[in-house]
C-alpha positions as CSV (number, residue, x, y, z in Angstrom):
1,X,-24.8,7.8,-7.7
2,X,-26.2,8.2,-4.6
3,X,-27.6,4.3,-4.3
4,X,-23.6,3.7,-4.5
5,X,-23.1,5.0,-1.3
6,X,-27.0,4.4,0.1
7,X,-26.2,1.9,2.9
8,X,-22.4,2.8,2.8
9,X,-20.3,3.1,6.1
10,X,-16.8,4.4,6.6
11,X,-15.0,7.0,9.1
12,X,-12.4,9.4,9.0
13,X,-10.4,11.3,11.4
14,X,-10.8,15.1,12.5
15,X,-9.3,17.1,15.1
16,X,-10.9,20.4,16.8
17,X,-8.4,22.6,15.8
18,X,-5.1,22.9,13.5
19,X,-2.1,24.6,13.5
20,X,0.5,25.9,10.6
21,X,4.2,25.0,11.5
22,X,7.6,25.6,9.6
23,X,10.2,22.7,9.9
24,X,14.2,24.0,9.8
25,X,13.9,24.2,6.1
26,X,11.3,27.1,5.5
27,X,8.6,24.4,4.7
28,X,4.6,25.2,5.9
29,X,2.6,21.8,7.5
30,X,-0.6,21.3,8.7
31,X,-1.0,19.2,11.6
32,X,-3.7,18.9,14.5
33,X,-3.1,21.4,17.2
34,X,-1.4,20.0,20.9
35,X,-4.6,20.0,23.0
36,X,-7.0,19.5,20.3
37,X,-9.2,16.8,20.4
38,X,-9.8,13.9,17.8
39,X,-13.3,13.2,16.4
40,X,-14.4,10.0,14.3
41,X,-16.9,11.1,11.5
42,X,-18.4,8.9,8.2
43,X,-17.3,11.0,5.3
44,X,-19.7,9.6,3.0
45,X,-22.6,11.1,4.7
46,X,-21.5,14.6,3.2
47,X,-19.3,13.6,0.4
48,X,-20.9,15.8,-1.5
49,X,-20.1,19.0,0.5
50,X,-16.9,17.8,1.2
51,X,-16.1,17.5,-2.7
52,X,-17.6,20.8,-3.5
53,X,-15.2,22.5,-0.6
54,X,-12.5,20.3,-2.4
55,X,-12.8,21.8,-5.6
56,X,-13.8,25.5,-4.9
57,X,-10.7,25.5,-2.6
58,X,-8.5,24.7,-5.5
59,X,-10.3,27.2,-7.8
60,X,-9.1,30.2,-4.3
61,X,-5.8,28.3,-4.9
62,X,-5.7,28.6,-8.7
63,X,-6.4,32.4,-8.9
64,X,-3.2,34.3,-8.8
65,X,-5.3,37.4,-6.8
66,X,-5.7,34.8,-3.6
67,X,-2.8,35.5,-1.0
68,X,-0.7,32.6,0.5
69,X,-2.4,33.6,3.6
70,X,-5.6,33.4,2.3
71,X,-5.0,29.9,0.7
72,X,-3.8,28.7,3.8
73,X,-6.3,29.8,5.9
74,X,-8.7,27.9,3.6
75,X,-7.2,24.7,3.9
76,X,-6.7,25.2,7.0
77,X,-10.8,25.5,7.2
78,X,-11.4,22.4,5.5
79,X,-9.2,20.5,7.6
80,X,-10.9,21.6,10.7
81,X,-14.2,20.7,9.0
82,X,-13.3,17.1,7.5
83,X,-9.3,16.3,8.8
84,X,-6.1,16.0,6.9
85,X,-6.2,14.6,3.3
86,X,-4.1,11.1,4.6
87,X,-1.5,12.0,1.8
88,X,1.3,9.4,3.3
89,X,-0.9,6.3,2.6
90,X,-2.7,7.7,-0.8
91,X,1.0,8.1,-2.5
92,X,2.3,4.8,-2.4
93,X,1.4,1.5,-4.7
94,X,0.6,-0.1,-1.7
95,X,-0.5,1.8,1.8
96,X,0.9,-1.1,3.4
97,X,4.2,-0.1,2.7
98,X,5.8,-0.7,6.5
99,X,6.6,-4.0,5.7
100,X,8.8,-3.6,2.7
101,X,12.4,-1.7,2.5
102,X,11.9,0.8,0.4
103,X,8.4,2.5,-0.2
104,X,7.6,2.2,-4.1
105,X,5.8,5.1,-5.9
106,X,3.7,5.4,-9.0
107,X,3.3,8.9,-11.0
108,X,2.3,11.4,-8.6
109,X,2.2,15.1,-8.1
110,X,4.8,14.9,-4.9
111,X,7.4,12.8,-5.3
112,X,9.4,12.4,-8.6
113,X,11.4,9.4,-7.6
114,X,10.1,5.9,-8.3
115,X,11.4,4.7,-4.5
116,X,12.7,5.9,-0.8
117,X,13.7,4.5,2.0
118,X,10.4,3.5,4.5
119,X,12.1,6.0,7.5
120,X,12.9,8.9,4.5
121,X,9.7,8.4,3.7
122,X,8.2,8.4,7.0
123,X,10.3,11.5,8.1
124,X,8.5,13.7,5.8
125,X,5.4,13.4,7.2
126,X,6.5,13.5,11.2
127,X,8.5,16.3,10.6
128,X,8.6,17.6,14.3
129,X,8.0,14.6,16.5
130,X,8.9,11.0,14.5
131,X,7.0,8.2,16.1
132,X,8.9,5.2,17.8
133,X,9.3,3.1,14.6
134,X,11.4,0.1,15.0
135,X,12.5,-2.5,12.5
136,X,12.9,-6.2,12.8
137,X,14.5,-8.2,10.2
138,X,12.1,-7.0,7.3
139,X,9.0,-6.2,9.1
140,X,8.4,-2.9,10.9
141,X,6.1,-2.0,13.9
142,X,5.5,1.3,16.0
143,X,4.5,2.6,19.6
144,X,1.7,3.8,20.3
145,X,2.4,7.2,22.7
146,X,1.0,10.1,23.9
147,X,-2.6,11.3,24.8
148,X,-5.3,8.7,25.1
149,X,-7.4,9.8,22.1
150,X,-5.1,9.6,19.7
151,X,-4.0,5.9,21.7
152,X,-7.4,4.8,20.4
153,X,-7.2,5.7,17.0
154,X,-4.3,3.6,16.5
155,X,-5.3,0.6,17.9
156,X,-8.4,0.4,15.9
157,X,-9.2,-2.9,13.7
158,X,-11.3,-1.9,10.6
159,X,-10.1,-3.6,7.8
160,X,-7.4,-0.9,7.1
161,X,-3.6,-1.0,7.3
162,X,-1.9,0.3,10.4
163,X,-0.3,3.2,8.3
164,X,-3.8,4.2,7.9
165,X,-4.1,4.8,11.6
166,X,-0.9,6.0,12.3
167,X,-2.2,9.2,9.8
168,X,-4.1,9.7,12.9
169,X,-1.8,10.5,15.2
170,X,-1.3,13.9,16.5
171,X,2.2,14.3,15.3
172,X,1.5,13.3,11.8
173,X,1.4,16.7,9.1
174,X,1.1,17.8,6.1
175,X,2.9,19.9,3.4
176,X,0.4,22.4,3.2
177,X,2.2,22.8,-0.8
178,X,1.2,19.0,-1.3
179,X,-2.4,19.4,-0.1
180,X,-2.4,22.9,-2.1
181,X,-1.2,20.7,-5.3
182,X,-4.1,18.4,-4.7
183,X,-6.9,20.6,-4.4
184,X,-5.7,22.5,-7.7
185,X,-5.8,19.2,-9.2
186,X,-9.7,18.6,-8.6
187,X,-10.5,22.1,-9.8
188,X,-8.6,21.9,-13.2
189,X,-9.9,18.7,-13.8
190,X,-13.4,20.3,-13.6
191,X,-12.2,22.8,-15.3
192,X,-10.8,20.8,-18.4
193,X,-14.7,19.3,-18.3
194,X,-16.4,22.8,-18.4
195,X,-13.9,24.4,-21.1
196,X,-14.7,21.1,-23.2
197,X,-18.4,20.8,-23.0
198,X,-18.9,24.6,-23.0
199,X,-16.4,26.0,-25.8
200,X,-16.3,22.1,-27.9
201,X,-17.9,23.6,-31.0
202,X,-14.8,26.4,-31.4
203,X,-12.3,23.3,-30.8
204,X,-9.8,22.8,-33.2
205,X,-9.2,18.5,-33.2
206,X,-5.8,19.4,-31.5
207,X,-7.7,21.2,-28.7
208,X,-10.0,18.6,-28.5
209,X,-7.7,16.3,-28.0
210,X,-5.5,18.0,-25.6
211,X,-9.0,18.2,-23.3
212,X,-9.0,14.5,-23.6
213,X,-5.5,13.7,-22.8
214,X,-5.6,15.8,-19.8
215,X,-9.1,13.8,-18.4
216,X,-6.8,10.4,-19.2
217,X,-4.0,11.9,-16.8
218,X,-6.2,12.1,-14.0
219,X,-5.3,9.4,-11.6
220,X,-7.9,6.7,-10.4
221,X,-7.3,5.6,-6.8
222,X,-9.7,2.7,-6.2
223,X,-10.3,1.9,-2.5
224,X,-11.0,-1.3,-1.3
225,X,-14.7,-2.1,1.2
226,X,-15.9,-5.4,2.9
227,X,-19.0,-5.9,4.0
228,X,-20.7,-5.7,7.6
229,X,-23.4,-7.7,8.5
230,X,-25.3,-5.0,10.7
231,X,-28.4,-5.2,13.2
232,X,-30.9,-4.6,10.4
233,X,-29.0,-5.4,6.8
234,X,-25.2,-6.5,5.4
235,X,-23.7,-2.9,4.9
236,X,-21.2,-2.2,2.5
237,X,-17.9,-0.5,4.1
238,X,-15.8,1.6,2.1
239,X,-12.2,1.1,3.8
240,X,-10.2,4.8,1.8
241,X,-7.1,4.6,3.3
242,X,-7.2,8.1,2.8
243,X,-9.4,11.0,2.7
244,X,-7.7,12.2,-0.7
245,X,-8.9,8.5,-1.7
246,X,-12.4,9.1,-0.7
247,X,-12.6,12.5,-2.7
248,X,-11.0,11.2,-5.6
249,X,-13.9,8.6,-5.7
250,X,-16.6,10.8,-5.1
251,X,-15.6,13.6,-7.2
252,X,-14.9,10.7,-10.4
253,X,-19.1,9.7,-9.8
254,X,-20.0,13.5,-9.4
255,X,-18.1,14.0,-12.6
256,X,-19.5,11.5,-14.4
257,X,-23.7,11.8,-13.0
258,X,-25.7,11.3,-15.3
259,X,-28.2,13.6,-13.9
260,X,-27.0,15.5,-11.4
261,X,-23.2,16.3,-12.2
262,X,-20.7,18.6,-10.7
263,X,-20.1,21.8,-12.7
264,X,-18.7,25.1,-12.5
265,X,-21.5,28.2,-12.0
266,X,-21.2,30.0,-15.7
267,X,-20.9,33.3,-13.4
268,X,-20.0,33.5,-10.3
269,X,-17.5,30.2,-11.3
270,X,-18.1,28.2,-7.5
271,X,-18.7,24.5,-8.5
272,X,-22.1,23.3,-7.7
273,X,-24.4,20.3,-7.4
274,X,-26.8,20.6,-10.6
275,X,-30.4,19.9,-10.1
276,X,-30.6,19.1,-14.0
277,X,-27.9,18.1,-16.5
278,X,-28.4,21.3,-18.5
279,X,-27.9,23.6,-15.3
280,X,-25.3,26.0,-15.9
281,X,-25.9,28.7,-12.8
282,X,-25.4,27.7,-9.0
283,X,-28.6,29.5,-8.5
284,X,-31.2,31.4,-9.8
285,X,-29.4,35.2,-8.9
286,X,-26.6,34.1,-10.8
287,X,-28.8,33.1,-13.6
288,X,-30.4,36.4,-13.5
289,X,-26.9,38.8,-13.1
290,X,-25.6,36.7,-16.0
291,X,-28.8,37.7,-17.8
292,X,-28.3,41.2,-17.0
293,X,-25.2,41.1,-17.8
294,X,-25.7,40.0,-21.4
295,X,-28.3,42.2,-22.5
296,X,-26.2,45.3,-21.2
C-alpha cells in the first residue's frame, strides 16, 4: 500500500486553534478560531495516523458511556491536529458545484434530498459570516476578504476547484453532528470487518450476508491526481477535494492490506496498524491481559 502513496504529494489545510459555536437554531459547528493561524500540511505523509485517529474517534463516538462533551472535545482534537473534514465539497456529485443552479446530491449520510439551491447549500456551511458570493447569469464567483492568510489559501492554483479553497476560509464550519456521523461511519465499517472475520464460523448465511451488504453500502469517493514533473522525478499528486476524501481512500487500502491491515485490538478494542495479518492485539500488554484474562 505504501508504494501507492511513495512519491505522492498533496496538502491540506489546518488552523492553530478551533472553536465550538451554536447558530440561532441550537446547532454545534466547528470552525477555525478568529486569530488562529492557517498551516498548509501533506496529509499523506501521516495517513496512516490520521486514519487510526479517524476511526478510534468514531469508536469514543459510538460508546453510549462517552459524553457529548467528551466527543466534542475529540473532534475538536483531531481538527486541531489535521483541519476540518472539507464536508461541503465531499457531498456533492460534483465539488464544482458553483457553476450549476442547484447543487445535486448522491446517497449520503447528511442530506436526504436529491438537490438544493447552490446559496441554501452554501448557507449551511457559513453559518455565521456568508462569503460575498455573487451570481452572473449561470456562473458564480466570490470575494476573497479578510486576513491575509486565509487571502492566500484561496487564490491558490493546484489543480482543485475553487470550492475546494473556499473550505479554507476562516468563516467556513462544520456541523460537528455531520463530522460526528462520519467518524462513526469509519469505525462501524471496521467493525462490520472484525465481527465478520472474527465470529464468521457462528454465522448463520443471513448474518453473513447482512456483513456483506453493509461492506457494499460503504461509499467509494475516488479523488482525482495529475502528475508534477519535480526537480528530481514526475510526482504523482493526489488533488482530495476533501480531507473526508483522503481518509475514505486511505482507510479503503488499510482495509484491504494484504499484509498489514487495519484492525480492531481483540482487548483493549483501539484500531491499530498490524505488523502481521494474523495480529489481533495492538501490543504485546494487551496480548498478555487478554491472556490473563482467559485463563482466570
Amino acid at each position: 500500500m505504501n508504494k501507492l502513496f511513495e512519491h505522492s504529494k498533496s496538502f491540506w489545510v489546518k488552523y492553530s486553534d478551533y472553536v465550538i459555536k451554536e447558530n440561532s437554531d441550537g446547532r454545534k459547528y466547528l470552525q477555525a478560531a478568529p486569530e488562529a493561524e492557517p498551516k498548509l500540511y501533506d496529509p499523506i505523509d501521516n495517513f496512516e495516523n490520521i486514519t487510526l485517529d479517524a476511526v478510534n474517534i468514531g469508536r469514543l463516538c459510538m460508546s453510549q458511556e462517552a459524553t457529548e462533551s467528551e466527543k466534542h472535545d475529540a473532534i475538536r482534537g483531531f481538527a486541531l491536529k489535521y483541519g476540518l473534514l472539507g464536508i461541503m465539497t465531499a457531498i456533492p456529485t460534483t465539488p464544482r458545484f458553483l457553476s450549476y443552479e442547484n447543487v445535486f446530491f448522491p446517497k449520503n449520510h447528511f442530506i436526504r434530498e436529491e438537490s438544493m439551491t447552490v446559496k441554501e447549500y452554501m448557507d449551511g456551511f457559513y453559518p455565521f459570516r456568508k462569503l460575498d458570493i455573487r451570481k452572473k447569469g449561470d456562473e458564480y464567483s466570490w470575494t476573497l476578504e479578510g486576513d491575509r492568510g486565509s487571502v492566500l489559501l484561496g487564490i491558490m492554483t493546484d489543480g482543485r476547484p475553487i470550492e475546494t479553497h473556499m473550505s479554507f476560509q476562516r468563516e467556513y464550519a462544520e456541523r460537528l453532528d455531520w463530522m460526528e456521523e462520519q467518524f462513526i461511519d469509519w469505525a462501524f465499517n471496521l467493525m462490520v470487518v472484525f465481527f465478520y472475520y472474527e465470529d464468521k464460523g457462528g454465522f448463520t448465511e443471513r448474518q453473513k450476508e447482512f456483513h456483506r451488504q453493509s461492506m457494499a453500502a460503504f461509499d467509494g469517493l475516488t479523488p482525482t491526481y495529475h502528475v508534477e514533473l519535480m526537480d528530481d522525478r514526475p510526482y504523482l499528486v493526489w488533488n482530495f477535494n476533501s480531507l473526508l476524501q483522503g481518509i475514505q481512500l486511505m482507510f479503503s487500502m488499510m482495509l484491504t492490506d494484504e499484509y498489514k491491515p487495519i484492525k480492531f485490538c481483540r482487548n483493549c478494542g483501539k484500531a491499530f496498524i498490524a505488523r502481521r495479518y494474523r495480529d489481533k492485539f495492538c501490543s504485546k500488554e494487551c496480548s498478555e491481559e487478554w491472556k490473563e484474562k482467559s485463563d482466570s
